[in-house]
C-alpha positions in Angstrom: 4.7 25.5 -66.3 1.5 27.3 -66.3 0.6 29.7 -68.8 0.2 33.5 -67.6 -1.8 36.2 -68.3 -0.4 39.9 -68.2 -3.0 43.3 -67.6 -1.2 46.5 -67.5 2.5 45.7 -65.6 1.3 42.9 -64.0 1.9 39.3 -64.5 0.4 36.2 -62.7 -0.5 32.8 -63.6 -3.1 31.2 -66.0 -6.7 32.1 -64.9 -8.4 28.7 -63.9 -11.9 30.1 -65.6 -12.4 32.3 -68.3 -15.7 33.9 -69.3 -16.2 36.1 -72.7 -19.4 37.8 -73.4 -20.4 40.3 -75.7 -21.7 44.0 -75.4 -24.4 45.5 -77.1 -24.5 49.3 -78.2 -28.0 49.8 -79.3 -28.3 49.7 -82.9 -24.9 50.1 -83.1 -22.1 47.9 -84.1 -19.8 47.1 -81.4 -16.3 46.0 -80.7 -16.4 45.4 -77.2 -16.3 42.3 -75.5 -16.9 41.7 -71.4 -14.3 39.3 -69.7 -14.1 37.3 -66.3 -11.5 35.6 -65.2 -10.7 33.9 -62.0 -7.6 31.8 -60.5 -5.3 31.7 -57.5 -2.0 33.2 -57.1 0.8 31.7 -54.8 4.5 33.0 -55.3 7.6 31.5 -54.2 7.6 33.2 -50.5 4.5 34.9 -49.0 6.0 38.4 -49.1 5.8 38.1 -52.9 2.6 37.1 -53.0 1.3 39.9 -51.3 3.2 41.9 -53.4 1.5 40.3 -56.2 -1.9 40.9 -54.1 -1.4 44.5 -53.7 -0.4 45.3 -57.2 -3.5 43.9 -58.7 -5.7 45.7 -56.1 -3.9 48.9 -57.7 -4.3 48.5 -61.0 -8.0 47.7 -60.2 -8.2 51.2 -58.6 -6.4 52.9 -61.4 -8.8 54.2 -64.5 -6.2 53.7 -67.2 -6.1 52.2 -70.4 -4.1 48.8 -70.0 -3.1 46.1 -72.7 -3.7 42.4 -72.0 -2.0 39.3 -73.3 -2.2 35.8 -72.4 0.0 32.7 -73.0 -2.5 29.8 -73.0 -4.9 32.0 -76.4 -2.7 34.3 -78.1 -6.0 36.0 -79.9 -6.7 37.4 -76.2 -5.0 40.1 -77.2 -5.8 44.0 -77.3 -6.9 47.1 -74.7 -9.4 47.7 -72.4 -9.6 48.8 -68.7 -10.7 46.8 -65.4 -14.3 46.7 -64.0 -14.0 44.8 -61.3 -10.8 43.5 -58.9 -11.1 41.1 -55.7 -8.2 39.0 -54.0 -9.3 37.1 -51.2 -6.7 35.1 -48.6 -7.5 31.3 -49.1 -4.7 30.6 -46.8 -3.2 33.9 -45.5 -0.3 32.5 -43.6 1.2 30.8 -47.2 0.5 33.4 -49.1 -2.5 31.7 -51.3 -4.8 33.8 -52.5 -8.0 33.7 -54.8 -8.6 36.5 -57.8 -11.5 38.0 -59.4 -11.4 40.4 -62.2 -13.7 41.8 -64.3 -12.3 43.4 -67.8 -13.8 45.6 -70.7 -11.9 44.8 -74.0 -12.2 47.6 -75.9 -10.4 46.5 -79.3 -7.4 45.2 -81.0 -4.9 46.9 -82.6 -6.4 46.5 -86.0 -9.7 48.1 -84.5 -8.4 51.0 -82.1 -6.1 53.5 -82.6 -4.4 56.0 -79.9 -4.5 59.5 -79.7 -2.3 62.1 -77.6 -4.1 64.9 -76.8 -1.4 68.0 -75.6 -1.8 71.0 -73.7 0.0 73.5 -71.9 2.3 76.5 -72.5 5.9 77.6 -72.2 7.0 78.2 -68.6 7.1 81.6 -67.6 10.7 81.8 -67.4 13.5 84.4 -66.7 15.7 83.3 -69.3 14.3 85.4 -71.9 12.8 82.3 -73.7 9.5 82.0 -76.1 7.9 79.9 -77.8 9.2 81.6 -81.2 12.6 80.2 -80.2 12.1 76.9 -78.6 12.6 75.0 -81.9 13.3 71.7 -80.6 9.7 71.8 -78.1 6.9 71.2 -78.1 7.3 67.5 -78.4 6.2 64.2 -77.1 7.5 60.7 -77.9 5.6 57.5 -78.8 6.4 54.0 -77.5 9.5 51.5 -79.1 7.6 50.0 -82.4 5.0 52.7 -82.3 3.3 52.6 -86.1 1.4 54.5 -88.5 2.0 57.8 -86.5 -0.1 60.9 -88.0 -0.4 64.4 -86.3 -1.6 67.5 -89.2 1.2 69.2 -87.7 3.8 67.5 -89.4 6.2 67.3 -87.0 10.0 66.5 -87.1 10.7 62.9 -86.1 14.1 62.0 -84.3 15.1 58.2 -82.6 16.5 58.6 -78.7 17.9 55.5 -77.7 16.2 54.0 -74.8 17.0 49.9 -72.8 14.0 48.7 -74.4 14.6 50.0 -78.0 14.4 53.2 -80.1 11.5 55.3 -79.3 10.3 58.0 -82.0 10.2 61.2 -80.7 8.1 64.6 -82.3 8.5 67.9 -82.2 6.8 71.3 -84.0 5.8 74.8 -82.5 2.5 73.4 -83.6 2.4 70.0 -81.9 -0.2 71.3 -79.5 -2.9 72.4 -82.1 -3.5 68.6 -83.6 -3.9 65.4 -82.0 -1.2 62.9 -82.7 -2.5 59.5 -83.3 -0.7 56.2 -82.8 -0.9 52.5 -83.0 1.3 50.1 -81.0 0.6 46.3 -80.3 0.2 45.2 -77.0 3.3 43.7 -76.0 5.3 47.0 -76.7 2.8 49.5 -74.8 5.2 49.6 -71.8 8.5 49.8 -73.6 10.5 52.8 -73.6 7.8 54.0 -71.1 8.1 56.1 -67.8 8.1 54.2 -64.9 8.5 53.7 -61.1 9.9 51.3 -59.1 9.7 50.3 -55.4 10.8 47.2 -53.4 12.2 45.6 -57.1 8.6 46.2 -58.2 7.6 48.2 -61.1 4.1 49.7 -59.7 1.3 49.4 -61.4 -1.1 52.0 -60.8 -1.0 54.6 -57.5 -1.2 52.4 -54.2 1.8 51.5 -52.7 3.8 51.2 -49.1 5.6 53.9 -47.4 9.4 53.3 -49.1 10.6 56.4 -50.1 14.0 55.6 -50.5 15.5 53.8 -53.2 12.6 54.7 -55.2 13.6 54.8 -58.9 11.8 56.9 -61.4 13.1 55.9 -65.3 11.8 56.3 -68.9 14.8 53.7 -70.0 16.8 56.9 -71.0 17.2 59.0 -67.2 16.9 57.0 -64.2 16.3 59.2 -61.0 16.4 57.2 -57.5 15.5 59.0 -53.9 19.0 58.8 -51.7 18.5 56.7 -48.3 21.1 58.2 -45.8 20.2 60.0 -42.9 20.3 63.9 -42.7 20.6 63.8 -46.3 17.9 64.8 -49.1 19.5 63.4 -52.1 18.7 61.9 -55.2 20.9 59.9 -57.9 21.1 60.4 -61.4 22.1 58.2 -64.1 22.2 57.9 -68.0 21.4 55.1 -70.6 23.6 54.5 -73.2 25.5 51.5 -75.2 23.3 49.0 -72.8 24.1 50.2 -69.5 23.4 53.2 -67.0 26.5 55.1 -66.6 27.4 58.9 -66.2 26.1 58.6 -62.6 25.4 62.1 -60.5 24.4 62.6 -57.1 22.0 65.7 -56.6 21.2 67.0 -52.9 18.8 69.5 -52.0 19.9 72.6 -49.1 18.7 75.2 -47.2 20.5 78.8 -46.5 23.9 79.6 -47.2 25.1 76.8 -44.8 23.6 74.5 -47.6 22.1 72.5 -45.0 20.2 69.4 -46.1 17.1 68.0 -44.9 16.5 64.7 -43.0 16.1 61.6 -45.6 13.0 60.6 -47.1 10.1 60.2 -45.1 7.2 59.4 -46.8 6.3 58.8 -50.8 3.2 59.3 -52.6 2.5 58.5 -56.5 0.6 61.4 -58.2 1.4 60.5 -61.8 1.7 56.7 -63.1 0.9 56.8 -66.9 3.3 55.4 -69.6 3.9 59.1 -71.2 4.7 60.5 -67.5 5.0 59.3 -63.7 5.4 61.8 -61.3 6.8 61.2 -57.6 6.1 63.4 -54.2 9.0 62.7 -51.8 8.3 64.7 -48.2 11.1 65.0 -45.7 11.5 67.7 -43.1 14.4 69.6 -40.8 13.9 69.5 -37.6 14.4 66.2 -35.7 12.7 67.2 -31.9 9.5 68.2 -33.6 9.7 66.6 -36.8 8.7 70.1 -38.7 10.5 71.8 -42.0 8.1 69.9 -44.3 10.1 69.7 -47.4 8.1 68.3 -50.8 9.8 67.7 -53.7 7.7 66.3 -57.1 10.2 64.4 -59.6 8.0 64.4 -63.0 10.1 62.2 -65.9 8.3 61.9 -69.4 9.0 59.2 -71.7 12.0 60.2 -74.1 13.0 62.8 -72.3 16.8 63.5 -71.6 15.7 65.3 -68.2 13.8 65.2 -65.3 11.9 67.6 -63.6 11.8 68.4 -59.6 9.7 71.2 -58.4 10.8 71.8 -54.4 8.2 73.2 -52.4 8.7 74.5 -48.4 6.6 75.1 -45.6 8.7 77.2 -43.1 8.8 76.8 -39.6 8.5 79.1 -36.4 12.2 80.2 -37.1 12.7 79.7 -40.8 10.1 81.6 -43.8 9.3 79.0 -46.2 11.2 81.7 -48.6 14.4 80.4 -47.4 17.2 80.5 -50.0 17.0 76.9 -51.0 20.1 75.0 -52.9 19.9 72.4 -55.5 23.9 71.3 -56.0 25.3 68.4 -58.1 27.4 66.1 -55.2 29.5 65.2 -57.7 33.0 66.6 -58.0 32.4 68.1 -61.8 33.3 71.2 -62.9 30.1 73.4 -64.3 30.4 76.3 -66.3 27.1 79.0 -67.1 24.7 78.6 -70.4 21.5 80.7 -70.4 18.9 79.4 -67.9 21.3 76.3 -66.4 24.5 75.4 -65.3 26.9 72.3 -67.2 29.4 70.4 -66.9 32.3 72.0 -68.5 33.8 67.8 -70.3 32.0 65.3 -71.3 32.7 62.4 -68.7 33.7 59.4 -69.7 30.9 57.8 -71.4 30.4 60.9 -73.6 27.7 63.0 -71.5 27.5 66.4 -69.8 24.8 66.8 -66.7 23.0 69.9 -66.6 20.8 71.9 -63.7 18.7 74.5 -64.2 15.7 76.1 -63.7 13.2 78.7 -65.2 12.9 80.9 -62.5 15.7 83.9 -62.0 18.4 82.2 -60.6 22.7 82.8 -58.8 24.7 80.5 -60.4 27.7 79.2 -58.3 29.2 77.2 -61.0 32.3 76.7 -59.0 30.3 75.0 -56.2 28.0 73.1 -58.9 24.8 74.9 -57.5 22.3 77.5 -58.1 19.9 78.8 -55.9 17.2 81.5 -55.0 15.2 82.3 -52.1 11.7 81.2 -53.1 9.0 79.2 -51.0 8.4 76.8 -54.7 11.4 76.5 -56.8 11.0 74.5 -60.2 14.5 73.1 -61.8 15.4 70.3 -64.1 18.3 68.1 -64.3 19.5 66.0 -67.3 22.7 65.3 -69.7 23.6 66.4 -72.9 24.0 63.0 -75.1 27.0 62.9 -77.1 28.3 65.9 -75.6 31.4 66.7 -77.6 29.2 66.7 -80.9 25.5 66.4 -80.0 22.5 66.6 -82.2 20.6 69.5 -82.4 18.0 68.1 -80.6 19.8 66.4 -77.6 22.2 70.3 -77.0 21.9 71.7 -73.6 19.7 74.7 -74.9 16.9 71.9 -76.7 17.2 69.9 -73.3 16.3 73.6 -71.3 13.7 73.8 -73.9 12.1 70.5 -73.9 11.7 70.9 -70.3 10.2 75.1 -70.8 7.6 73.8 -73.0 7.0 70.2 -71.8 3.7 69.5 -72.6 0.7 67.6 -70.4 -0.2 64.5 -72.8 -3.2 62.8 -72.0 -3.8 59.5 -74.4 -7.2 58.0 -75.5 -8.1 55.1 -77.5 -10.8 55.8 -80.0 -11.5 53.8 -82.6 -10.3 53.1 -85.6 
């Protein structure tokens, strides 16, 4: 079997050629290195080829930092980004194809290090909440075998289980004010990472076809998936823990005090695809004669997060404002009880967790009917579980969860060196 080669998420067989070459910096000394490789790609049926084709034209698109590995020279090993990308048919109607890609290296573990860069601010909120007395945000978490992890700061380290591995996870009012730098190897970038999958695929970088349902967005801990029956706009929840996805929930999104839904998912559009967050726009609308109600709804999960965020945006028709009331409700025959800023599940279910909703805006909380709503043309909400519900740690409790999400911060990661 042939060796294979692995850029960013994608995997395909041993390069036929392989060119190294070095760079040089001006007087300077240099770490870089210049790769070509080139190879042909043919999968077991053609539509897996293609799939194959389109996911390397992505990540040739994308400008992000991606690790490489290869089978056939384990020293080919490290981080850089693409320069070039071409896949050409050689015979289109068996799926054979041709590759060309150009790659920077820009160092090896030993010679680059990561850094997190935050920004942001607490969420104006209704709830009475600041940033004196979120003590479990700001945060950020680092991949599964993340090492020598340094932020001035000092923050507070915690482990959240995740289906690739423990991944470390920071928090300190003053996480923000430092950069937090990093080092993981290449074969764990991706693990414990948020991700989104399509069509069985995990995508690589931002292209991708028009299937918007069944689309999963997961950081190994939350796992959010866009609903796929008609006149409904849905999405399903479910939970990681003891090696399996359990605690499943079933979310839909309503208008008015009918609580009536929009059509299913119509199109889907990646806006975020970076291991620290991937965000999602699903766009649906009401009417079917005219095909107009646009609904948009953004699903944003972070990696080690015990939530995910959805912020629901309308654009009113002829007979409807765009300030509608609009209804997020949990499906699922629960009962809810009030906390400050969210509604929860009043027992743990059976695999120990409690799902919440809420959202930072003011809100009417129909516990009985596992909704809250507000009339609002943008409403912002989160959903997520409290882990070990009937004793959780301080971190994983419904308020940190309403916090984490409050003062979730942007993280934007750079490799420097060493």
């Amino acid at each position: 079997m042939a060796n294979t080669m692995t850029i960013g998420r994608v995997t395909f067989t041993s390069p036929r050629d392989i060119k190294e070459s070095s760079v040089q910096s001006s007087n300077l000394n240099n770490l870089e290195r210049s790769f070509s490789f080139n190879g042909s790609i043919c999968e077991d049926t053609i539509a897996a080829t293609k799939k194959l084709r389109d996911e390397l034209i992505s990540l040739g698109n994308s400008d992000l930092i991606l690790p490489i590995t290869y089978e056939g020279d384990t020293t080919l090993s490290g981080y850089g980004k693409i320069t070039s990308m071409d896949v050409s048919p050689i015979k289109l109607a068996t799926g054979y194809f041709s590759y060309n890609i150009g790659f920077d290296m820009k160092g090896r573990p030993s010679e680059m290090i990561f850094e997190s860069n935050m920004s942001g601010a607490l969420l104006t909120n209704s709830h009475s909440v600041t940033t004196n007395t979120t003590t479990y945000a700001p945060w950020h978490a680092v991949p599964v075998n993340a090492y020598n992890y340094k932020n001035d700061s000092l923050p507070t380290p915690v482990v959240r289980a995740t289906e690739n591995g423990n991944v470390a996870f920071f928090y300190d009012s003053d996480l923000r004010t430092n950069a937090s730098n990093w080092i993981v190897n290449p074969a764990d970038f991706y693990k414990g990472a948020a991700k989104i999958t399509m069509d069985t695929t995990v995508k690589a970088g931002y292209l991708t076809a028009n299937t918007p349902t069944g689309v999963e967005i997961s950081n190994g801990i939350i796992k959010i998936t866009s609903g796929s029956t008609t006149d409904q706009s849905r999405f399903n929840l479910s939970f990681y823990d003891n090696g399996n996805y359990t605690s499943e929930r079933e979310i839909e999104i309503s208008s008015g005090s009918s609580q009536t839904e929009w059509n299913v998912w119509k199109t889907v559009q990646i806006l975020r695809n970076e291991p620290q967050e991937c965000v999602v726009r699903f766009v649906t609308y009401s009417d079917d004669t005219h095909g107009y109600g646009r609904l948009t709804v953004d699903v944003s999960v972070k990696r080690g997060a015990h939530h995910a965020s959805l912020v629901i945006s309308e654009a009113g028709t002829s007979t409807r404002s765009a300030d509608t009331r609009k209804n997020l409700r949990m499906v699922t025959s629960n009962a809810m009880s009030a906390g400050t800023g969210y509604i929860v599940e009043s027992s743990a279910d059976g695999s120990g967790q409690k799902f919440m909703i809420g959202s930072p805006q003011g809100f009417t909380a129909v516990a009985s009917s596992r909704l809250i709503h507000l009339a609002s043309s943008q409403v912002k909400t989160f959903v997520g579980y409290v882990y070990n519900a009937a004793s959780p740690a301080s971190h994983d409790s419904g308020d940190a969860v309403r916090d984490q999400y409050l003062e979730g911060l942007y993280e934007n990661i750079r490799l420097v060196r060493a």
